[in-house]
MIKE-163523 format. One record per residue (C-alpha): residue in three letters; x, z, y. Coordinates in Angstrom, 3 decimals. Layout:
% residues N
<r aa="ALA" u="X" w="Z" v="Y"/>
...
% end
This chain:
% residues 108
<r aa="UNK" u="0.000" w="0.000" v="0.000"/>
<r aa="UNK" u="1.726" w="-0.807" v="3.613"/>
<r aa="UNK" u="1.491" w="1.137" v="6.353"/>
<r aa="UNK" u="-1.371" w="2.163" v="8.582"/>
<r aa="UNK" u="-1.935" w="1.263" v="12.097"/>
<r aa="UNK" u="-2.296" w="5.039" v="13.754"/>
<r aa="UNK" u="-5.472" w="4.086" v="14.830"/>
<r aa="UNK" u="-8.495" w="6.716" v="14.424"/>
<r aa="UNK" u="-11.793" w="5.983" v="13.120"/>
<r aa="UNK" u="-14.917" w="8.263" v="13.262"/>
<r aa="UNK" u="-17.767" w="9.404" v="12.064"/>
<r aa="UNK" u="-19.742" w="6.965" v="13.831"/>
<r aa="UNK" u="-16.857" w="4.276" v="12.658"/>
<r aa="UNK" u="-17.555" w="4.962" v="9.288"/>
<r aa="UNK" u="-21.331" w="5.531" v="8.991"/>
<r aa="UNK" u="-20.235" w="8.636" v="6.779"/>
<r aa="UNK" u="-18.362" w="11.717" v="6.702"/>
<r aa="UNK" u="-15.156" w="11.446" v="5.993"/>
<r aa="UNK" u="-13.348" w="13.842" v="3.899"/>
<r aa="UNK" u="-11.632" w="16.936" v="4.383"/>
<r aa="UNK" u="-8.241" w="16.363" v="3.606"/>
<r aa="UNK" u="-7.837" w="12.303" v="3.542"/>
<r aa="UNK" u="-10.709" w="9.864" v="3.156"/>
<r aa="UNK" u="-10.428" w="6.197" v="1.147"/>
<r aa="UNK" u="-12.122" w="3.718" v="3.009"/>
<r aa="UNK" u="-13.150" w="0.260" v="1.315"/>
<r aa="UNK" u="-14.117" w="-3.232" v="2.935"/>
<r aa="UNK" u="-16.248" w="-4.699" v="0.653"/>
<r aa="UNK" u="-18.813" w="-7.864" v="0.339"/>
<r aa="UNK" u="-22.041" w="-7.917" v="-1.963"/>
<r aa="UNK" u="-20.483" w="-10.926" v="-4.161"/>
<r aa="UNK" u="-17.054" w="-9.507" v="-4.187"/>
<r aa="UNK" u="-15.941" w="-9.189" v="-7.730"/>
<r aa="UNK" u="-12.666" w="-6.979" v="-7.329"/>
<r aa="UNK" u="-14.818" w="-4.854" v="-4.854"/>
<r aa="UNK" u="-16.368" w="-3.645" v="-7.824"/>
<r aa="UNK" u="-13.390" w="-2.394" v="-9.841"/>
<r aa="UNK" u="-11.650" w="-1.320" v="-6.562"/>
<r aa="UNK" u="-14.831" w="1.172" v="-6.044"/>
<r aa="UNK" u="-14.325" w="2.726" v="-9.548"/>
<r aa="UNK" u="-10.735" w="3.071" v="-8.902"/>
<r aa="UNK" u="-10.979" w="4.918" v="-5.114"/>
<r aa="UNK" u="-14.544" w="6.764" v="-6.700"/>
<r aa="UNK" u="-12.139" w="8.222" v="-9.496"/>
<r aa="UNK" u="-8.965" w="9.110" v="-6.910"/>
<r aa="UNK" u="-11.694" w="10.770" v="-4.970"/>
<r aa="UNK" u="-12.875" w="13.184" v="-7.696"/>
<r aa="UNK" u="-9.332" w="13.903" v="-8.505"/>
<r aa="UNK" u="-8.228" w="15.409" v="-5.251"/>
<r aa="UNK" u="-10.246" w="17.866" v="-3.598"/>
<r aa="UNK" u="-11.352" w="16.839" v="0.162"/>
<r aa="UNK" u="-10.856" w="13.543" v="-0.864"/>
<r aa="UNK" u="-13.685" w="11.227" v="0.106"/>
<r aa="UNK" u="-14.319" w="7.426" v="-0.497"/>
<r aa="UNK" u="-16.702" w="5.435" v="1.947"/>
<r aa="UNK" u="-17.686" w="1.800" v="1.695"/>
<r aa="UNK" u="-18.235" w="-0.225" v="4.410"/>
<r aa="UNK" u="-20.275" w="-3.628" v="3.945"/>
<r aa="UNK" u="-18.105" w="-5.985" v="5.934"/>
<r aa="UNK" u="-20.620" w="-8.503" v="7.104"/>
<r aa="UNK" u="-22.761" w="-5.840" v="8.636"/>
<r aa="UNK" u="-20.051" w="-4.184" v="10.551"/>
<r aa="UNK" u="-18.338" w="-7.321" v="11.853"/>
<r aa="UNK" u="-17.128" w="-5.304" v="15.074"/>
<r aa="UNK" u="-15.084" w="-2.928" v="12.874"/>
<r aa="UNK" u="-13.723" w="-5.664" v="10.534"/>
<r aa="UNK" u="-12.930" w="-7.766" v="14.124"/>
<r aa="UNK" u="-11.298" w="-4.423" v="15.771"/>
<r aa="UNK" u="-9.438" w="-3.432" v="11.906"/>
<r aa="UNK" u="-7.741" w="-7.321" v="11.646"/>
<r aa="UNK" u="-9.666" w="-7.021" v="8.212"/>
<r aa="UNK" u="-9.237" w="-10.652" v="6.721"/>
<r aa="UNK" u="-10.625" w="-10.211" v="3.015"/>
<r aa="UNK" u="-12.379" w="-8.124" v="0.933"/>
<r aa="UNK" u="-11.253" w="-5.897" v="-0.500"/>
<r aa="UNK" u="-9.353" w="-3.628" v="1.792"/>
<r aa="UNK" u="-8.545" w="-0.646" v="1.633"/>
<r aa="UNK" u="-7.719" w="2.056" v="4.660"/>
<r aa="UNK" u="-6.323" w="5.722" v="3.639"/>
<r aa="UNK" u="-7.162" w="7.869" v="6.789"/>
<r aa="UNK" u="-5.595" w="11.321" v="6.726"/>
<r aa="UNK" u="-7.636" w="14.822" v="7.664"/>
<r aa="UNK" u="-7.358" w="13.636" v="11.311"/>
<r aa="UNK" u="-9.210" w="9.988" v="10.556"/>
<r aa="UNK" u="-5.973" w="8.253" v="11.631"/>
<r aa="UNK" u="-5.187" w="5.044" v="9.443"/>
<r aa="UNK" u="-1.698" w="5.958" v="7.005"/>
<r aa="UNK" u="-2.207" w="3.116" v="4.633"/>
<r aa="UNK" u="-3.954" w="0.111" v="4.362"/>
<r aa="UNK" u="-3.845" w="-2.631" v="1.266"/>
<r aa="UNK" u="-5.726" w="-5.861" v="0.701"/>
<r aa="UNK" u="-6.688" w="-6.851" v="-2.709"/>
<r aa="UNK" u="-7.426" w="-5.172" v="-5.552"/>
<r aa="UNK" u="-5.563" w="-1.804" v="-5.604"/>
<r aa="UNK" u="-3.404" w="0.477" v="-8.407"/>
<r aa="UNK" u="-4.882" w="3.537" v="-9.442"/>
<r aa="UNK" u="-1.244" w="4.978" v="-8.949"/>
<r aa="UNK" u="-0.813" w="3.549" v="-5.741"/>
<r aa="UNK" u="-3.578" w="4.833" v="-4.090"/>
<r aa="UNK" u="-2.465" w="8.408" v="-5.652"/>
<r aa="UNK" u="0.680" w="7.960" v="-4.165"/>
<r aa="UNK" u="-0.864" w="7.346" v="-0.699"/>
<r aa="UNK" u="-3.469" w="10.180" v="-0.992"/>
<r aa="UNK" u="-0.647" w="12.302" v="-1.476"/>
<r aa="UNK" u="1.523" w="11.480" v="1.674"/>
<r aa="UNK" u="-2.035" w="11.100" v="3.897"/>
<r aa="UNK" u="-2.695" w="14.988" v="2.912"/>
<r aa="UNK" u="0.635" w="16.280" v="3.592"/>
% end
């Protein structure tokens, strides 16, 4: 996963609460195939660590995020740590072991 912009989304960004500690935050499309694996993946990460949330965002109805984000494809993925600032951000299909790995430096 490369590394995040430092920009902070909200609440109100999200259309969700975000979690505690570091929250997973997925760019998806209804006919998106990996979208559908990638939700498993970030759903499972999420029940691992505690304060760990994951929130989907349906791209085409929040074009003024995706615009303001540079999101190009679907899926993408944003790790925001406890403060909602962006630490990592991936396109594609993720690893389970990479999105561990950037949990784990968003909640230090």
């Amino acid at each position: 996963m490369g590394a995040g912009t430092g920009e902070a989304l909200t609440t109100a960004d999200l259309g969700a609460e975000p979690g505690e500690r570091a929250t997973l935050v997925q760019f998806s499309t209804a006919f998106c195939q990996p979208c559908r694996a990638t939700r498993r993946i970030l759903d499972e990460v999420a029940d691992m660590v505690e304060g760990v949330a994951h929130v989907e965002v349906d791209a085409e109805s929040r074009l003024d995020l995706v615009r303001r984000l540079g999101i190009t494809g679907t899926p993408t993925v944003l790790v925001l740590d406890a403060s909602g600032r962006i630490v990592r951000r991936a396109s594609g299909m993720p690893r389970k072991a990479d999105v561990i790995a950037a949990v784990g430096a968003a909640v230090l």
